[in-house]
C-alpha positions in Angstrom: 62.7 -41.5 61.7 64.9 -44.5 62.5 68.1 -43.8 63.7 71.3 -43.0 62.0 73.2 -45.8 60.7 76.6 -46.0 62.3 78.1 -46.7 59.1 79.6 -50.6 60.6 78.1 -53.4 59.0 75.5 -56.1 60.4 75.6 -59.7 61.0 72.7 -62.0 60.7 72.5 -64.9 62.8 71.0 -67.9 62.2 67.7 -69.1 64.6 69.6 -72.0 65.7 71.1 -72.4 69.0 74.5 -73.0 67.1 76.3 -70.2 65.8 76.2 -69.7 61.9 79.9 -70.4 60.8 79.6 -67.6 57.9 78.0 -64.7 58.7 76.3 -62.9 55.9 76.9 -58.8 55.9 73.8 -57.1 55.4 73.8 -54.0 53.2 73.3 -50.9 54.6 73.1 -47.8 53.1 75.9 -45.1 53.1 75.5 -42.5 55.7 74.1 -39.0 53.8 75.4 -35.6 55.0 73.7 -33.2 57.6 74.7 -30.8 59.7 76.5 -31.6 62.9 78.2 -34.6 61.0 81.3 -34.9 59.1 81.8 -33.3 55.7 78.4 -31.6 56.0 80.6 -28.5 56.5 83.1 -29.1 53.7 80.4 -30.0 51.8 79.1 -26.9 52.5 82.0 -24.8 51.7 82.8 -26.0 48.6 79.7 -25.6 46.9 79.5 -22.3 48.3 82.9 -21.6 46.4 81.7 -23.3 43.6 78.8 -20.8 43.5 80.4 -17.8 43.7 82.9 -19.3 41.3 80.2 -19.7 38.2 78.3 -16.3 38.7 81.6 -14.2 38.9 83.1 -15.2 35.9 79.6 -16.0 34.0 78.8 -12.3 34.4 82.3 -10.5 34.2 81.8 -8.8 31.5 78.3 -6.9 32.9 79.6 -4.1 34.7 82.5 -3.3 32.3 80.3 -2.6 29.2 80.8 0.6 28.7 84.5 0.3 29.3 84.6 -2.7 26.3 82.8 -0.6 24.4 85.4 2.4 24.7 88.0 -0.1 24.1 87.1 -1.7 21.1 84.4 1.4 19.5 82.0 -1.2 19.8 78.4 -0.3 20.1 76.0 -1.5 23.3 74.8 -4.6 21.3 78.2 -5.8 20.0 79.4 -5.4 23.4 76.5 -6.9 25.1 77.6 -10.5 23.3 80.5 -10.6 25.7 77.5 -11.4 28.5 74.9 -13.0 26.1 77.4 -15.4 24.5 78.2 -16.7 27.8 74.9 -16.9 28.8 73.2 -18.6 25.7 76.2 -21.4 25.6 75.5 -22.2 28.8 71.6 -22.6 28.1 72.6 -24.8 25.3 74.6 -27.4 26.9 73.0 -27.3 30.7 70.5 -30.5 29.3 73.6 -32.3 28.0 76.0 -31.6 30.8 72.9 -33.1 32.9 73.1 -36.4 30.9 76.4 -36.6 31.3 76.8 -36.1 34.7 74.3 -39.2 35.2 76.8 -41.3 33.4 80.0 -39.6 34.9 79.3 -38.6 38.5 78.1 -35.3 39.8 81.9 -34.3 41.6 83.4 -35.7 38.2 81.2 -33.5 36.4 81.9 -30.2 38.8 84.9 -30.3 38.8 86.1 -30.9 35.0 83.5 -27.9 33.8 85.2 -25.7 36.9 88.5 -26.5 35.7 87.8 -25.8 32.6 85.8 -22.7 32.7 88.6 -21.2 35.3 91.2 -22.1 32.7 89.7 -20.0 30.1 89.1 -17.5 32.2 92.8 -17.1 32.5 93.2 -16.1 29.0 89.9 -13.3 28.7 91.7 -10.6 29.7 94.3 -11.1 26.8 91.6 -11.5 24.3 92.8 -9.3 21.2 89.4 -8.4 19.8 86.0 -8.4 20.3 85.6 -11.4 18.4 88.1 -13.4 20.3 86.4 -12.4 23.7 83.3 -12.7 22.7 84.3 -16.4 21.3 86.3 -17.4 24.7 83.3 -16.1 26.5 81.2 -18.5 24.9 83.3 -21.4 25.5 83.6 -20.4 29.2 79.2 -20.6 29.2 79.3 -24.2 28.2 81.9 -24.9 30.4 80.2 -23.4 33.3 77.1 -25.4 32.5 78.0 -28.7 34.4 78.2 -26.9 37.8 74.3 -25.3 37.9 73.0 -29.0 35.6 75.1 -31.4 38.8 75.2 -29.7 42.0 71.7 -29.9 42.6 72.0 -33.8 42.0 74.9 -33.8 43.8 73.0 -32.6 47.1 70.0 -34.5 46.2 71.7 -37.4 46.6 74.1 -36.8 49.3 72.9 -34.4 51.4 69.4 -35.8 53.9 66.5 -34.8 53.0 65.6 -32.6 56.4 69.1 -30.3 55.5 68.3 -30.1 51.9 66.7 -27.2 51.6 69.5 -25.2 53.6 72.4 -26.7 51.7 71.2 -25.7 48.3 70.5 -22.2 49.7 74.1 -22.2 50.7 74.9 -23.0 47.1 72.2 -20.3 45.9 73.7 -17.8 48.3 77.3 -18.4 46.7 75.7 -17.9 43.5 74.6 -14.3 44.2 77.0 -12.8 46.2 79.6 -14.3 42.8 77.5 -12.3 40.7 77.1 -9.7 43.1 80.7 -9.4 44.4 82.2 -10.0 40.7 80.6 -7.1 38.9 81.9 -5.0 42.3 85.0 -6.2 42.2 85.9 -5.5 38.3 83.8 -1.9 38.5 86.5 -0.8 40.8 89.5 -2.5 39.7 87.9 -1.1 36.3 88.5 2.4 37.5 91.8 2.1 39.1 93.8 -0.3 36.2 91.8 -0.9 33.4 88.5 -3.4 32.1 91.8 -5.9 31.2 92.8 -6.0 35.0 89.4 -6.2 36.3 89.0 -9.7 34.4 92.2 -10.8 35.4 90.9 -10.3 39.1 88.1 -12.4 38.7 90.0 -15.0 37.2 92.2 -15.0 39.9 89.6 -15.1 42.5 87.6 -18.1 40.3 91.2 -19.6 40.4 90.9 -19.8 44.7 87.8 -21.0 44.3 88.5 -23.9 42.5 91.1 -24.9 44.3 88.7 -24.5 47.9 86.3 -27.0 46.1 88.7 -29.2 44.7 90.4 -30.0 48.1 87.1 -29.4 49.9 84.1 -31.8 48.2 83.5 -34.9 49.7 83.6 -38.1 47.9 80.4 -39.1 46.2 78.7 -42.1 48.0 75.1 -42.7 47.0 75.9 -41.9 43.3 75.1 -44.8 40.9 76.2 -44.7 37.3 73.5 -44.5 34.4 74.1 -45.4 31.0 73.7 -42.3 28.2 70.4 -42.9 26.7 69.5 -40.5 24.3 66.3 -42.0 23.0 64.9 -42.0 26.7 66.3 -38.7 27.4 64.8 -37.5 24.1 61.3 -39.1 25.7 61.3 -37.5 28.8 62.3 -33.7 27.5 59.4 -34.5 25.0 57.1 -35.3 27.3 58.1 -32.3 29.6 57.7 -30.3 26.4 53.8 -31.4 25.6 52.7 -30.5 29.3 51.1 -27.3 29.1 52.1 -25.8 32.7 55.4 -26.8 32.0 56.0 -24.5 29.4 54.2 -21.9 30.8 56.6 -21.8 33.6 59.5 -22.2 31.2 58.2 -19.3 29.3 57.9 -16.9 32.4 61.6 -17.8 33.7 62.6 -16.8 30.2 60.6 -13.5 30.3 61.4 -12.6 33.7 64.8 -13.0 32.7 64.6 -11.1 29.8 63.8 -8.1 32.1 66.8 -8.5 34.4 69.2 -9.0 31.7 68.0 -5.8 29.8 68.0 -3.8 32.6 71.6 -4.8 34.2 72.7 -5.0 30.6 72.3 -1.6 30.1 72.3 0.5 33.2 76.1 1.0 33.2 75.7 2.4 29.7 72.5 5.1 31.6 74.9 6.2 34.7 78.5 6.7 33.3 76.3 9.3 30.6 74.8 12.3 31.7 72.8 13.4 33.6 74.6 10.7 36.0 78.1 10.5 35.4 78.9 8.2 37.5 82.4 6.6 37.8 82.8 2.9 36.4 83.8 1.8 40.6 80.2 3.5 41.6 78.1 1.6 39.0 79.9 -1.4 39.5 78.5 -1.0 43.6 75.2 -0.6 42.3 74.7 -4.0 41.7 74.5 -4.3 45.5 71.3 -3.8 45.1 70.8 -8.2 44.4 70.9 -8.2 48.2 67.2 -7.2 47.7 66.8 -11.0 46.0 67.8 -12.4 48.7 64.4 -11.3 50.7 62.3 -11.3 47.8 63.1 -15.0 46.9 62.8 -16.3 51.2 59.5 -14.6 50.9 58.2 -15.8 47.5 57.0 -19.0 49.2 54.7 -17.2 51.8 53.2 -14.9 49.1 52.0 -18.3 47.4 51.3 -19.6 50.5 49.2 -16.5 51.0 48.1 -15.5 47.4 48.4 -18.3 45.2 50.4 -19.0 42.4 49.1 -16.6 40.4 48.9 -14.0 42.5 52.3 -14.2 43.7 53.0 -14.3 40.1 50.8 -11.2 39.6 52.7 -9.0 42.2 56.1 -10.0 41.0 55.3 -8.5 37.9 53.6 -5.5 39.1 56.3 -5.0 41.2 58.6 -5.0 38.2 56.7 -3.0 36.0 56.6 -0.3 38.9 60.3 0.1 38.7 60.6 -0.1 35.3 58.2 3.1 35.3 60.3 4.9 38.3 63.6 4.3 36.1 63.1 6.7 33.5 63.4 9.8 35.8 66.5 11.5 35.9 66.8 11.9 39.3 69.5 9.2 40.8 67.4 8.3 43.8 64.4 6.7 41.3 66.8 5.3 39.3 68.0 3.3 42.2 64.6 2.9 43.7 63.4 1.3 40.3 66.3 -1.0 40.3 65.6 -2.0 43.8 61.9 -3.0 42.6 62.8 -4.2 39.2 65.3 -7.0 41.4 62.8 -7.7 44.2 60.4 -8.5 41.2 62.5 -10.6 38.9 63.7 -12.6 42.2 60.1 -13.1 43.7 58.5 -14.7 40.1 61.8 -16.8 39.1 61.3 -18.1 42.7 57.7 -18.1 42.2 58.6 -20.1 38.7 61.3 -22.5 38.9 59.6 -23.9 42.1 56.5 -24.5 40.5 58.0 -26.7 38.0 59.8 -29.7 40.9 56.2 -29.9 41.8 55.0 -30.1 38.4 57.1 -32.7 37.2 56.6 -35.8 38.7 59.0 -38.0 37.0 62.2 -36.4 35.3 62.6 -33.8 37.3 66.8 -33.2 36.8 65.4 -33.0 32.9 62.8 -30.5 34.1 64.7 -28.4 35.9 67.0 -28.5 33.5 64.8 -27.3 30.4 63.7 -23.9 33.0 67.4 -23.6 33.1 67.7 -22.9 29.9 65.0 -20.8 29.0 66.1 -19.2 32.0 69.7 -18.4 30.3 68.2 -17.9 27.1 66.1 -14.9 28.1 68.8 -13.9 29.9 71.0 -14.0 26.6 67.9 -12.6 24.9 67.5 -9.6 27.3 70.8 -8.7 27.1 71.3 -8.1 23.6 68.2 -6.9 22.8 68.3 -4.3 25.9 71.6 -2.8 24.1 69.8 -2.4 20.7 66.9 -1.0 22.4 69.6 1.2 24.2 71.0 2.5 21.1 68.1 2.4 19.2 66.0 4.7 21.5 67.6 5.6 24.9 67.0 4.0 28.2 62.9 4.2 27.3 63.7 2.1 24.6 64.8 -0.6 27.1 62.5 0.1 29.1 59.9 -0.3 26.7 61.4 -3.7 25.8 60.9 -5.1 29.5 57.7 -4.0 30.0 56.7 -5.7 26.5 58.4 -8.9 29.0 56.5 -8.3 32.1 52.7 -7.7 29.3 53.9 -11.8 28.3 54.2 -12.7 31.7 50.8 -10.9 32.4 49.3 -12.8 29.4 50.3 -16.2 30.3 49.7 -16.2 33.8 46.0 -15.3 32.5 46.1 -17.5 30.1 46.7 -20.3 32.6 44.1 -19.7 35.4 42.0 -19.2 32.4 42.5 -22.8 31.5 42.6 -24.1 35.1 39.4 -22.9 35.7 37.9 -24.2 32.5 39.5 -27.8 33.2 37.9 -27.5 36.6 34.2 -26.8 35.0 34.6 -29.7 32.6 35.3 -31.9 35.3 32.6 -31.2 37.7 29.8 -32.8 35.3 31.8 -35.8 35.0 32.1 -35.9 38.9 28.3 -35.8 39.2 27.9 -37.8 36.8 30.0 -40.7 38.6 28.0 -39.9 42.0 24.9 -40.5 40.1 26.0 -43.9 39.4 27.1 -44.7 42.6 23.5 -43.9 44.0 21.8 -45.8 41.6 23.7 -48.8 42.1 23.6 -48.8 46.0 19.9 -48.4 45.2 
């Protein structure tokens, strides 16, 4: 690897023995961020703010269900929109907030949807009805969309290649301890002052956030503006569309998704009822169990490394499937056993997923990553509301029956692809032989 650039600019000098009387400045490259150097470590913790940011307020509403519900005598599935609402606006607008940030700039981009998102979540806790919260919700999805559709670009771009993958687990691990720490945070405050109070907490702690990347993020310097293109964007979504592996994956995120959502949808409606009981600030903890993710997802790339794609794919699932099963006891230890299971699960296949599809892709890949994005959200939106009809409808089995339904797709798929792989594979070894033949003949 040559060595760093020092960031001072070089002279050329001419082969005579004169000197040149204008020097000529050669370009050099601007000096990308790693560890050890400066910014790295702002860098570093304003992203990590950012992330913690998005998932806190994205998923504020989760833990306080049943306490909305109370509030308003709304049922589980009007309630639930105050998640899916947020969820599904920001599926909608992560593939234009992408385009966007090409033309804008990744920091531009981060910043205005932070602002904007913090901002309205501000005024959430003064929402006078369902409607209204579910509506400011919404608005707060799309905002929130420019942060997870630029910050990957954003390190892409400035961050070296060799500290990549740790800075955007630094953003990743923001990400989950937001949604972790959020739904903690408002299940206690919850108990203590009120769903209204709890809201206004995260609000305030999305508030510091913003300000932390604001003052913190480094000035883009290896960002170069596009121009908004929407027949070429239109191209390359269409072509990521037609490949068969990439929907596949896309369809997997979603179902995987679908499962999660359901499930953490719903559990606070099981444990504050009976045989449980459980206080809102104790089913707002449980949620501690996404620190199981954390391993699952580090490890999902040895179980392909060890299994295969779709066999890492085939564990995840069965993983899931098993906790599904253990959560409809009504003893509180299986409960929480299943949830543990159901999360190492979801976390191992959306790892196993959304990595599959950067290596898929070989041209487009922001687009790509994009599109699993929002199948992602989507299913997530999907899960959550259809989880709370499936709750009301029939009881925690019912939603437990709609996640395994999930987890049979993924099942399906998966099958259906190494099905087609190995089909591909057979129709291509006669045309191998075929060649060989040729060869043979002709050196004869």
């Amino acid at each position: 690897m040559p060595p760093a650039s020092t960031g001072a600019s070089t002279l050329t000098v001419a082969a005579s023995p004169q000197p040149s009387p204008v020097a000529a400045p050669a370009t050099t490259a601007p000096e990308r961020l790693e560890p050890g150097r400066p910014g790295y470590r702002r860098m570093s913790f304003a992203l990590f703010a950012a992330g913690v940011a998005t998932f806190a307020l994205l998923y504020s509403t989760q833990a306080l269900l049943p306490a909305v519900s109370a509030s308003f005598g709304a049922t589980a599935g009007q309630a639930s929109w105050t998640v899916s609402a947020a969820t599904g606006a920001l599926a909608l607008c992560v593939l234009p907030m992408s385009a966007l940030s090409e033309r804008f700039g990744r920091r531009q981009m981060m910043t205005a949807s932070l602002a904007v998102a913090v901002t309205v979540g501000l005024f959430v806790p003064f929402a006078p009805s369902l409607g209204w919260l579910i509506a400011l919700r919404a608005v707060q999805g799309a905002a929130l969309a420019g942060l997870p559709a630029s910050a990957m670009a954003y390190l892409a771009e400035e961050v070296r290649p060799k500290a990549l993958v740790a800075a955007i687990g630094l953003f990743v691990a923001g990400n989950s301890i937001g949604g972790m720490s959020g739904r903690i945070l408002t299940g206690w405050i919850a108990q203590l002052w009120g769903w209204r109070a709890a809201l206004g907490a995260v609000g305030l702690l999305a508030v510091a956030c913003a300000v932390v990347f604001h003052f913190m993020i480094p000035r883009a310097r290896n960002f170069t503006p596009g121009t908004l293109n929407p027949k070429a964007l239109a191209k390359t979504v269409g072509g990521h569309l037609a490949d068969p592996l990439l929907r596949r994956l896309y369809a997997i995120g979603a179902l995987f998704m679908t499962v999660f959502g359901a499930v953490y949808t719903v559990i606070g409606y099981r444990l504050v009822e009976a045989p449980f009981n459980l206080p809102q600030g104790v089913v707002g903890s449980i949620f501690l169990v996404y620190l199981v993710g954390t391993v699952s997802s580090a490890a999902a790339g040895k179980l392909v490394a060890r299994l295969g794609r779709p066999g890492a794919l085939y564990l995840a699932v069965s993983t899931t499937a098993a906790g599904l099963l253990l959560s409809l006891a009504d003893q509180l230890a299986a409960v929480l056993l299943g949830l543990v299971l159901i999360t190492a699960g979801f976390f191992a296949g959306h790892a196993v997923a959304s990595s599959s599809v950067s290596r898929t892709a070989t041209k487009g890949r922001a687009q790509a990553s994009a599109l699993y994005q929002s199948a992602y959200y989507l299913g997530s939106s999907a899960g959550g509301t259809l989880g709370a009809v499936a709750f009301h409808a029939g009881g925690w089995a019912g939603t437990v029956s709609l996640g395994l339904l999930a987890v049979l797709g993924v099942v399906s798929i998966t099958l259906y692809g190494t099905r087609a792989a190995r089909a591909e594979r057979r129709r291509q070894v006669p045309v191998v032989s075929v060649q060989h033949r040729g060869m043979a003949s002709v050196q004869n």
